[in-house]
N, C-alpha and C positions, 0 to 999 in steps of 0.2 A: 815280628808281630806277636810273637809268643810273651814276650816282653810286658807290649803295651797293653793286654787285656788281662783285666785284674781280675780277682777270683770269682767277685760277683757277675759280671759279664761269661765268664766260661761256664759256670754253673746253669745258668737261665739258659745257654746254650746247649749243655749237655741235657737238659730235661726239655728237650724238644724235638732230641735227636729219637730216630726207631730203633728198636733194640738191636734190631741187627750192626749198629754200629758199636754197639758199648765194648766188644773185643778192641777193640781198632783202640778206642777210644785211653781203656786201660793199660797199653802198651805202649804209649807215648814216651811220657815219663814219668816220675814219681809224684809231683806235684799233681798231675790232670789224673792221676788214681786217686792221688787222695781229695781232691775236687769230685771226683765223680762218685765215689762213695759217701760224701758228704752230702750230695743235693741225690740220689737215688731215694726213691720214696718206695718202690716196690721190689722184694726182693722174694726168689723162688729156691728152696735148696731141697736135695735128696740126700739123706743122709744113712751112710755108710757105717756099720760097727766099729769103731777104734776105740783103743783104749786112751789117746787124748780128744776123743768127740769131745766132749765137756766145755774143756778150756780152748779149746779150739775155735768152737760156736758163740761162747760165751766172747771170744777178741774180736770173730767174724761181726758181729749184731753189735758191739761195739761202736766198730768203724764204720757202721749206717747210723744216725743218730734223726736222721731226716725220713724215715719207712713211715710209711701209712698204710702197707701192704705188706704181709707176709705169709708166706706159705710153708708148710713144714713137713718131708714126706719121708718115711723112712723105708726102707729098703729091704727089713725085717722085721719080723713082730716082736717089740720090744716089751722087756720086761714091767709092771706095773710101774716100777719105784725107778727106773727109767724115763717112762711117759712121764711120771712127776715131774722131775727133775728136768727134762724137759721144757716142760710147760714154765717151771720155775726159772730159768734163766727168759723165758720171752717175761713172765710179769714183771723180772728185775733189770730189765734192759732198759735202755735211755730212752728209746722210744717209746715204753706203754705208756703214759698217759695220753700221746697223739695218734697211737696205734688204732684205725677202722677197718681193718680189714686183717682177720686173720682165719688161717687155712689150715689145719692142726690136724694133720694124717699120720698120726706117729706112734698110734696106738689111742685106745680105748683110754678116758680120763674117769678119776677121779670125782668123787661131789668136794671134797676140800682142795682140790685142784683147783677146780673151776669157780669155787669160792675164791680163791686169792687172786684168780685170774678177774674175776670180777672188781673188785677191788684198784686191784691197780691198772686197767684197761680200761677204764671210766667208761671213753666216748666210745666205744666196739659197734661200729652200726652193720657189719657182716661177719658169721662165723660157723665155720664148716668143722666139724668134730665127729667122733666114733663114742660112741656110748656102752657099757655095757647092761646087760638085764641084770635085774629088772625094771624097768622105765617108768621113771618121775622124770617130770619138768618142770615143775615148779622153780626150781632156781631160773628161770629166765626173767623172773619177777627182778634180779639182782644186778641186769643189763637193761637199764629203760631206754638205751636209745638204738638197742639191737631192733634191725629194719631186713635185714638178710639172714635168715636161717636156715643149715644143711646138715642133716644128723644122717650118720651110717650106723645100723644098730650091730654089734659086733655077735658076729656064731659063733664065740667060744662061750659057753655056758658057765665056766669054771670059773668066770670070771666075778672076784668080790670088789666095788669099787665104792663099797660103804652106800650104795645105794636101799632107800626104801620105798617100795614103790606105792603109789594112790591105786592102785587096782581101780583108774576112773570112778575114783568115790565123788559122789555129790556132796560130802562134807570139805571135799577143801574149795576155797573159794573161789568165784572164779575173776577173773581180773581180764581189763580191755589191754591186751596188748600191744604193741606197736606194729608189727611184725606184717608185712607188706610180702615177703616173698621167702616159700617155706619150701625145702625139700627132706623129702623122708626116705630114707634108702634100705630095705632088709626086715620092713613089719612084716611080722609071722601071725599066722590066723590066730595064734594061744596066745596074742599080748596085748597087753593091756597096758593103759598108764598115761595115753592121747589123748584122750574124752576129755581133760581138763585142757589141753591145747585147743582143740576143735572150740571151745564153748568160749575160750579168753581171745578170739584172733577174729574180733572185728573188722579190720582194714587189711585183709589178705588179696593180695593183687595178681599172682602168681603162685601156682601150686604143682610141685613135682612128687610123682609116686615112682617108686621105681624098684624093680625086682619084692612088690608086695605082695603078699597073702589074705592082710587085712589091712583095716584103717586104727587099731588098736582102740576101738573106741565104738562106741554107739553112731549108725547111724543119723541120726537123729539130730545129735550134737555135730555131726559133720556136716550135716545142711547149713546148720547154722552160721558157717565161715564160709559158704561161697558166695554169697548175695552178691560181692561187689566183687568177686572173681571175673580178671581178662584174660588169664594164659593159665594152658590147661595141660600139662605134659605125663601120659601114663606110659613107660616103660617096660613091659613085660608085667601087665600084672593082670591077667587073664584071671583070675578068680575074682576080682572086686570092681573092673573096668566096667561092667554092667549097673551095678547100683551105683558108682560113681559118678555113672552119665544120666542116669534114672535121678538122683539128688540134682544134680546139676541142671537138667530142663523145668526140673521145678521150683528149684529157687533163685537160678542165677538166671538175669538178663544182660551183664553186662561184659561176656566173654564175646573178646575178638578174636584168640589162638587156641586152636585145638593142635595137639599133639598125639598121638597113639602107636605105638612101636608091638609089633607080637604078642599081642592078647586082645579076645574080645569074642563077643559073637553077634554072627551077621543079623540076626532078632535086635539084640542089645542098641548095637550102632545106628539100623534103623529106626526104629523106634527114637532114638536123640536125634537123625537128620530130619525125621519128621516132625518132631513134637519140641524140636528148643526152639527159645524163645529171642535169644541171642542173636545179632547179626554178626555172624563171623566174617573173617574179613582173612585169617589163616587157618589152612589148615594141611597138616604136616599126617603122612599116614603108609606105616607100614607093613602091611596085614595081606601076607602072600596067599593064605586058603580064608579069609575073612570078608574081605573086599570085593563086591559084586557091581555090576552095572545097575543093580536096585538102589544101591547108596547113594550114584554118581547122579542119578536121576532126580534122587531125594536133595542130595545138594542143590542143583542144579533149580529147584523150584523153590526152596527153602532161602538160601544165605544167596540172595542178588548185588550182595555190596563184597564181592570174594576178591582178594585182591592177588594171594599166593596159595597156589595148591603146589603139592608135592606130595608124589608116589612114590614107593619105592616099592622092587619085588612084586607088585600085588596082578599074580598070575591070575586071576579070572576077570579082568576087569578087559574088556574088547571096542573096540573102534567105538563102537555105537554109542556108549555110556560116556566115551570123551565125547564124542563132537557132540551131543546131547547139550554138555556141561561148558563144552566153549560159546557155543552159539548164545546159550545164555546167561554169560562173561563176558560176550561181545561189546554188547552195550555199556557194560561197566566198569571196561577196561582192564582184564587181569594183565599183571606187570610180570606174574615168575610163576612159570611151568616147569615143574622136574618132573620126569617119569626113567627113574633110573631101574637099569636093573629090568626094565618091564616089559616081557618080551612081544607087546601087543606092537611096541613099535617096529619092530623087526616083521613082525608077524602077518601086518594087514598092510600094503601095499597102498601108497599115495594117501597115507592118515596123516604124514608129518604135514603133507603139503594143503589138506584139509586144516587143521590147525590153524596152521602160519595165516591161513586168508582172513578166520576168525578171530586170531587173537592178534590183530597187528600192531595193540600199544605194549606189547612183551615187552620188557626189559630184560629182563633175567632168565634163563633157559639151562636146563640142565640135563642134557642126554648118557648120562654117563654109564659104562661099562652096559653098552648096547653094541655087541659084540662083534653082531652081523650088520649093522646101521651100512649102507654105503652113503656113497657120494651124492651119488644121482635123490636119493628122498631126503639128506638132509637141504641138501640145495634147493629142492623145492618149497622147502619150508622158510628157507632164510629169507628168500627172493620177498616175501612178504613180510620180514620180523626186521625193519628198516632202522628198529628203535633201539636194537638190543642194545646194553651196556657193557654185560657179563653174560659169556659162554661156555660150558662145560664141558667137554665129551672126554674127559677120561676114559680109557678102556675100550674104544672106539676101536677096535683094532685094522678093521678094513676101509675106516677114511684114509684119502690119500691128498698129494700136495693140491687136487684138484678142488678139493673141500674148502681149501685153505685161501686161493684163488675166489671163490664164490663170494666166501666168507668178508673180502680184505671188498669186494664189490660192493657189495649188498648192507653191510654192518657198519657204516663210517662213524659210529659214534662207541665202538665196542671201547673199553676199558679193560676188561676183566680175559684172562681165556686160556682155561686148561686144556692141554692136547697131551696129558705125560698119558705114557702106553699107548699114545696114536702109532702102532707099529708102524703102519703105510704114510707115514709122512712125514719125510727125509727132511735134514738143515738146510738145505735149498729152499726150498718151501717157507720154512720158518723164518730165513732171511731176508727173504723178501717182503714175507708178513710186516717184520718188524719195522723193517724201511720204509713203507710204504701206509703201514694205519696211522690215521692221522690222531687217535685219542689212547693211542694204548699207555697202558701203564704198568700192568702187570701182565708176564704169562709166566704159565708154570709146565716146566717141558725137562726132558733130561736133562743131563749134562752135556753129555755126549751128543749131542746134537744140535749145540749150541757155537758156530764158527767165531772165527775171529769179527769178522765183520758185522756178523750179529751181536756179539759182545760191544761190540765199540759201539753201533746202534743203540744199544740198552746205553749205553753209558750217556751215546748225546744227546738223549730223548727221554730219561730220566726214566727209565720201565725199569720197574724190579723183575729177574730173568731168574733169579738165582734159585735153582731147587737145593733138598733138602743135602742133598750129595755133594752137591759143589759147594754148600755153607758149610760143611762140616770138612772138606778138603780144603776151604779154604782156612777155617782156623786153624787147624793141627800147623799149613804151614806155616802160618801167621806166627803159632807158638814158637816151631822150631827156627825161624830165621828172624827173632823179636830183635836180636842183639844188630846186628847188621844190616834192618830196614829202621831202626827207630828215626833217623836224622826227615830220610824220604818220609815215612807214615805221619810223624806230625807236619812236616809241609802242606802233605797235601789230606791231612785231616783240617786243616786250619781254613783250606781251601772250601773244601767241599762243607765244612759246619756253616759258613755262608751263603755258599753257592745254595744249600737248603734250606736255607731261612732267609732268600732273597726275597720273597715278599712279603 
């Protein structure tokens, strides 16, 4: 068979295959390596000090000539004239002029770096990079079909990278960018150099802040780029989360996803559940001393088109404030409840089972690392979540196989379902699961509690089982017995590349 399929038929095949096959894939034999490095279009490296890195990377990036994805992470903070040199072998590679997507974490660049990188990366419409101070961006002007951008601004101060910065002068000009989806990682209250970003990024769709001080830049000019903001993600950045959300009810209507991780104040947030203007539809939110049943209320009358909320941590928020906010989700069907981590669930007796009556078009559920959660209240919950797809309880530790039982009853449509650190619920249990759900596809469970019978189950049922343990056990053997299974692994690779593309 190996025979009759010519190069072009094995390539189309191996670019349809899931990553988790491309070990398998590479060990066949020499031809389907260099087949499969030929038709890879994404590739991810970490890179290691050696004295032949160079030419090494330089054969590696070679022998991909088909990449439209690449990632570059190094391992140590590498010297300036390093990161060049660097960067100079991706703009002299085969692939930049097809190259869109590149991920360049290997130190802090250069402006004539990124001049040459411009140049020969024509079509770049994503690019994740380290900056150092002082900050201009003006050169984005030299990427017009750049549509993803992710800058880390680097703490070494000492750093000279021939930059000069606009200290947000109103004299350089400002220009309509392309730029659709922007994250900004490490502004500090003293920088400046954005304000010319803020004022050029008309079609900004999604905005991430994360671990900031400030917005480098004028308010003012920062309003200006949310107007047609939908996705909102603020990561630790408790000094500017307030006027960020303050800009935002006032100019933006058109956010569906809130995001907020460890910063903020309870004034701040309300004030935006009261006064946006937006119909949100997500909202993601982790604020352990921030988050009151005042917020859950203000949601709750505010955004009626809510489709996913997700808590995490957030210790003052009590029964009340949920069922409050389900009842009026009821009507509008929210699909994915997470409350991880939140010991309200543990706390207040027959709440899950409140829930589940209200929100019974759930899809999505995530109870994870609820430590004390038993059997008895998640089951009263399930008995009415008929819909679910995907289930989570990670961390779970005193569910037992009786949950499991409930669960294989009540959820005939589940797909999805983590139980890894379910201490109380033995491979018995899990075997049975597996045999008996009629839509699963994935669960993620130890190793070690995975039988024979459960394995061959996953196998004829086509459920991915594999955790992170048993992938990484199983390539080390893969590597060491390459020589003496090669004949067996392409048979029954040849097998299974149809058996998975039999529709």
């Amino acid at each position: 068979m190996d025979t009759v399929l010519c190069d072009e038929l094995l390539q189309e095949i191996f670019q349809r295959l899931p990553p988790s096959s491309s070990y398998s894939v590479s060990l066949v034999c020499k031809r389907w390596l260099f087949l499969y490095r030929s038709s890879t279009t994404s590739l991810s490296l970490r890179l290691i000090p050696h004295p032949n890195l160079f030419p090494s990377l330089s054969s590696l990036l070679s022998q991909h000539p088909s990449l439209s994805s690449l990632s570059l992470l190094s391992s140590s903070d590498p010297s300036p004239s390093t990161t060049s040199h660097l960067l100079s072998l991706v703009s002299n590679s085969c692939f930049s002029p097809t190259l869109l997507h590149l991920r360049f974490l290997a130190g802090p660049l250069s402006l004539p770096s990124l001049s040459s990188l411009s140049k020969s990366c024509t079509r770049l419409t994503s690019l994740f990079v380290t900056l150092p101070r002082p900050i201009t961006l003006t050169w984005l002007l030299s990427f017009p079909c750049l549509r993803d951008l992710s800058i880390v601004l680097s703490s070494d101060d000492s750093l000279d990278g021939g930059w000069v910065s606009d200290h947000d002068s109103f004299a350089v000009s400002d220009s309509n960018l392309g730029l659709e989806s922007l994250c900004l990682v490490g502004i500090r209250g003293d920088d400046w150099g954005i304000g010319w970003l803020w004022r050029s990024c008309k079609n900004l769709r999604r905005l991430q802040l994360r671990s900031c001080q400030g917005i480098g830049g004028s308010y003012s000019s920062f309003g200006q780029s949310l107007q047609g903001l939908q996705e909102l993600e603020l990561r630790t950045c408790r000094t500017v989360v307030d006027m960020v959300l303050l800009k935002l009810s006032e100019n933006c209507i058109s956010l569906n996803s809130l995001l907020v991780y460890d910063g903020g104040s309870r004034e701040g947030l309300l004030h935006f559940f009261t006064h946006c203007r937006s119909n949100l539809r997500k909202i993601d939110l982790r604020l352990p001393l921030d988050l009151d049943n005042s917020h859950l209320f203000a949601v709750a009358a505010n955004f009626r088109g809510l489709v996913t909320l997700r808590l995490q941590s957030c210790c003052l928020v009590t029964g009340e404030g949920l069922k409050a906010l389900a009842i009026a989700a009821a009507s509008n069907g929210l699909e994915e409840l997470a409350l991880i981590n939140c010991d309200v669930v543990e706390r207040e007796h027959g709440l899950l089972a409140t829930l589940g009556q209200h929100l019974r078009a759930l899809r999505k559920l995530d109870l994870s690392h609820s430590e004390m959660l038993i059997d008895k209240e998640l089951i009263s919950m399930l008995v009415s979540c008929v819909n679910l797809i995907e289930l989570r309880l990670r961390g779970c530790k005193r569910l037992t196989g009786a949950a499991m039982v409930s669960i294989l009853r009540s959820c005939k449509r589940l797909e999805t379902v983590d139980i890894v650190h379910c201490f109380g619920i033995e491979s018995e249990a899990i075997e049975m699961f597996m045999k008996n759900s009629p839509r699963l596809r994935r669960i993620q469970v130890e190793e070690y509690k995975l039988s024979d019978a459960a394995r061959m189950w996953a196998s004829n049922k086509f459920i991915q089982s594999c955790s992170y343990a048993e992938a990484t056990a199983t390539r080390a053997m893969a590597l060491d017995g390459a020589d003496k299974t090669k004949f067996s692994l392409k048979k029954r690779m040849l097998i299974n590349l149809f058996a998975h593309n039999r529709g």
